[in-house]
N, C-alpha and C positions, 0 to 999 in steps of 0.2 A: 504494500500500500504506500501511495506517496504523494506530496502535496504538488502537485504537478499545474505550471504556467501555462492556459491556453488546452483547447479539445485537441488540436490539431499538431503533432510533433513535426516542427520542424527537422530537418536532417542537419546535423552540427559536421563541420571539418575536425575537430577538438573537442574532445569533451575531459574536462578534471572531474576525479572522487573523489571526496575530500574528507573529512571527518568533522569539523569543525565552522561557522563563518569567522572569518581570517585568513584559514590558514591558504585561501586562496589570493588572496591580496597580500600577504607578505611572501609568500614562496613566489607569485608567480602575476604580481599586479603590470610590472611590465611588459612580460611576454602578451598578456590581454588585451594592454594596452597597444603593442604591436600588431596580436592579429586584427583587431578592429581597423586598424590602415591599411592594414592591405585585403579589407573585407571579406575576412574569413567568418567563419560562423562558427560560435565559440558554446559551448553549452556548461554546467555544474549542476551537480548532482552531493549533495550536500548531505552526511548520514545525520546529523543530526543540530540542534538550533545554539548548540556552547552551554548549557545551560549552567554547566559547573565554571565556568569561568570566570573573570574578573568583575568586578563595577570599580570603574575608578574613580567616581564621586560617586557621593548618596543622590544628588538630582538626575542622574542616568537612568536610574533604577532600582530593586530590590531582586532577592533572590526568589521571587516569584514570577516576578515579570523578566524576566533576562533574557528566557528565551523567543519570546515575544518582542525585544529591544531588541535581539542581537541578529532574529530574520530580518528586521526593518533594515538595521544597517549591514545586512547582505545585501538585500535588497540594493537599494542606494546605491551600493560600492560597484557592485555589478551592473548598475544602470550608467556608472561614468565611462564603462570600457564597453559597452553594449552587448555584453554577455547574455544570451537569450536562450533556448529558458535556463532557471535556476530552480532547480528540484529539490525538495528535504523530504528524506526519508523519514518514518516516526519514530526514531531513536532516542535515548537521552544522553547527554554528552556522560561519558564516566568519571572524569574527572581523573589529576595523576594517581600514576602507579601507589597503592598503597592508601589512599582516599575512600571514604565511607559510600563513594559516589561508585566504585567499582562494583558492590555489593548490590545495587538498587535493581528489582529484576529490569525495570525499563530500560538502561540503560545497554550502549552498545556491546560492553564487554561481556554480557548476559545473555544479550539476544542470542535465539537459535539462529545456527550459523546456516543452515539451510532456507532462510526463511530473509537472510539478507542477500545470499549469494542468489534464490530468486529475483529479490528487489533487482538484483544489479544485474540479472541478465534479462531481466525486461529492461530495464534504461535502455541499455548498449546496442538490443534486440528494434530498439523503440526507436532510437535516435542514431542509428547509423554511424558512429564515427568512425572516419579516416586514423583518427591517431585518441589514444587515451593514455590519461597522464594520473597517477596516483602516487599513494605512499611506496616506499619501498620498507623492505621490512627491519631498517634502525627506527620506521617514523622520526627521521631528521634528528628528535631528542629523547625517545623513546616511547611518548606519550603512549600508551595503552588502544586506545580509538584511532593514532595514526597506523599505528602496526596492523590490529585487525582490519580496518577498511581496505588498509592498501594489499592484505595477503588477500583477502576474499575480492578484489577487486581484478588481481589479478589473474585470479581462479575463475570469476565469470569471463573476462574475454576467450579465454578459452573454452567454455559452455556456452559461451552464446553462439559463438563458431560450428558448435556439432548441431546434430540432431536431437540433441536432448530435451525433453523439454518443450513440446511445438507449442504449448497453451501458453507460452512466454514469449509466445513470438516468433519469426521466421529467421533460419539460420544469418549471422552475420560477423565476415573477417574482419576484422581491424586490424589493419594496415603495418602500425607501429603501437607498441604498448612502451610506458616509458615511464620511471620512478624519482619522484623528486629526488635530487642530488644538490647535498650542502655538504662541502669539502671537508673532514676533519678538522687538516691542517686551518679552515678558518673561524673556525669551533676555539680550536687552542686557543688560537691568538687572541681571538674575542674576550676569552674565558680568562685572562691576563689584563683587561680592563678592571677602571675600579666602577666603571659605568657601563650602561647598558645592556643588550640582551647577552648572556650566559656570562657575565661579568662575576668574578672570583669561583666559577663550578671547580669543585674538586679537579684535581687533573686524574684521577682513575674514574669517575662519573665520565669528562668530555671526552674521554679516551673510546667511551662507549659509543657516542653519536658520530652523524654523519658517515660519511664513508669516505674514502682516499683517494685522493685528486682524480689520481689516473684512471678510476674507475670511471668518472663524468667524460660522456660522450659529448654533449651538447653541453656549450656554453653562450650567452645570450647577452651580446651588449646592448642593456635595454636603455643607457643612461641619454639618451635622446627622449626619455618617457618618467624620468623623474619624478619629474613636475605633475604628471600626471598620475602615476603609482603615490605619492604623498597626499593626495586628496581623496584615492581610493582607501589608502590605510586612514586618512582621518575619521571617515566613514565609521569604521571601526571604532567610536572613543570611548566605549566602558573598557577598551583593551587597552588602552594608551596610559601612559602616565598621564597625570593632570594637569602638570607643568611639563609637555612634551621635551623643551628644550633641556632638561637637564637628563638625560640618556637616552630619551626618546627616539620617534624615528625622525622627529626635527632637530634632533645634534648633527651639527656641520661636519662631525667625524664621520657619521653614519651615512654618508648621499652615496661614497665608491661603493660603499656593499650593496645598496641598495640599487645602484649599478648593470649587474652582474647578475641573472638567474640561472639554473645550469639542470642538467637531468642526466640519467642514466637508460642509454636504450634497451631494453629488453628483447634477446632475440624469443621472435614467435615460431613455432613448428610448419607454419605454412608461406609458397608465396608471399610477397607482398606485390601491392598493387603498384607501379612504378609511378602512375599519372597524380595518386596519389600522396605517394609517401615521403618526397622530399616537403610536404609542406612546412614542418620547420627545419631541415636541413638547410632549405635559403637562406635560414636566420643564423645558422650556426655559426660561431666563429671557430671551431675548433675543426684541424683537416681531418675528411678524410670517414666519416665518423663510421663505425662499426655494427 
């Protein structure tokens, strides 16, 4: 079951699975903001509304209304990059590893795994994409909801491909499957700040995140879209600090990383469709890619 934009599915070039609203505007607010110029058709399929997540003032919200704030400003975020449609799953976010929010039977970490991996091979079945982009299985920081969306995510592109299944809809390949990729080595270094995101993490914790350089296929000079990724993340502001500027994603240190988005390609067991699978290979900065 899913809260689904519109009777009528559009067919998307790109579709993200995500876990969270966010974590598609900071992994990936650039690259959206690129396909939309060159008029690609971008889609999000969202497992569920954040609800364990932050309120950075009390005038934002409460922990009743959050997940009701935090569609809105998916909403929103994804209306500046024209991302169409934007799908939420009825999940409840879980909350990190170790949190009383893991326990909650609603929430993702709990859901029956057969009953999401349908969700996501009717999306995929539903909206045709060329290329699908998810978690890979560090979830960039571990989080619990990143790990599971992204393994079961990847598990339906390949179910949606076979026969299995016809009451989910009619078989379909995708193209390229591809895992958010955030370098280690810029975990470390972050993590050696006395500000900002993963600022002072244990070094045997950031040792865990991310994955190593070399493993990123695609890298993405999105910083011609800055300006544009900084009003998608403000979107976002029960996630923000309340004085952005003091670590925020408005600290002047912060604009190079913000820069730069990058993924790991996934080889798939079938063809790929050539007409359509460089669609972000034109974007790649890195040769060659694999």
């Amino acid at each position: 079951m899913t809260d689904n934009d519109g009777a009528t599915a559009a067919k998307v070039d790109v579709l993200f699975i995500l876990a969270h609203p966010d974590d598609e505007s900071f992994g990936f607010g650039g690259l959206m903001a690129w396909a939309q110029s060159q008029h690609l058709r971008v889609g999000l399929v969202c497992a569920t509304r954040g609800e364990a997540g932050e309120i950075s003032h009390p005038s934002l919200g409460t922990p009743a209304t959050l997940g009701a704030v935090r569609e809105r400003e998916l909403r929103c975020a994804m209306g500046i990059v024209g991302v169409d449609p934007v799908r939420l799953l009825p999940y409840r976010d879980s909350g990190m590893q170790g949190t009383p929010g893991n326990d909650d039977p609603r929430s993702l970490a709990r859901a029956d795994r057969e009953a999401v991996l349908a969700d996501l091979v009717s999306q995929i079945r539903d909206l045709q994409p060329h290329a699908v982009i998810t978690f890979g299985p560090d979830g960039v920081y571990g989080h619990p909801d990143h790990v599971r969306i992204g393994e079961i995510a990847t598990e339906a592109v390949m179910v949606a491909a076979s026969s299995a299944d016809p009451f989910l809809g009619g078989p379909w390949q995708t193209s390229r499957l591809y895992h958010m990729a955030v370098a280690r080595e810029d975990l470390i270094e972050m993590s050696q700040r006395e500000t900002g995101p993963f600022a002072n993490t244990p070094p045997d914790v950031i040792a865990t995140m991310g994955i190593p350089r070399s493993e990123i296929t695609h890298v993405f000079d999105v910083s011609e879209f800055i300006d544009t990724k900084l009003r998608v993340l403000a979107s976002h502001a029960t996630q923000l600090p309340y004085q952005p500027e003091d670590g925020g994603v408005g600290d002047p240190a912060m604009r190079p990383r913000l820069g730069r988005e990058s993924l790991k390609r996934i080889p798939l067991p079938w063809p790929e469709d050539r007409e359509t699978a460089d669609v972000l290979d034109a974007f790649n900065t890195l040769p060659d890619p694999a």
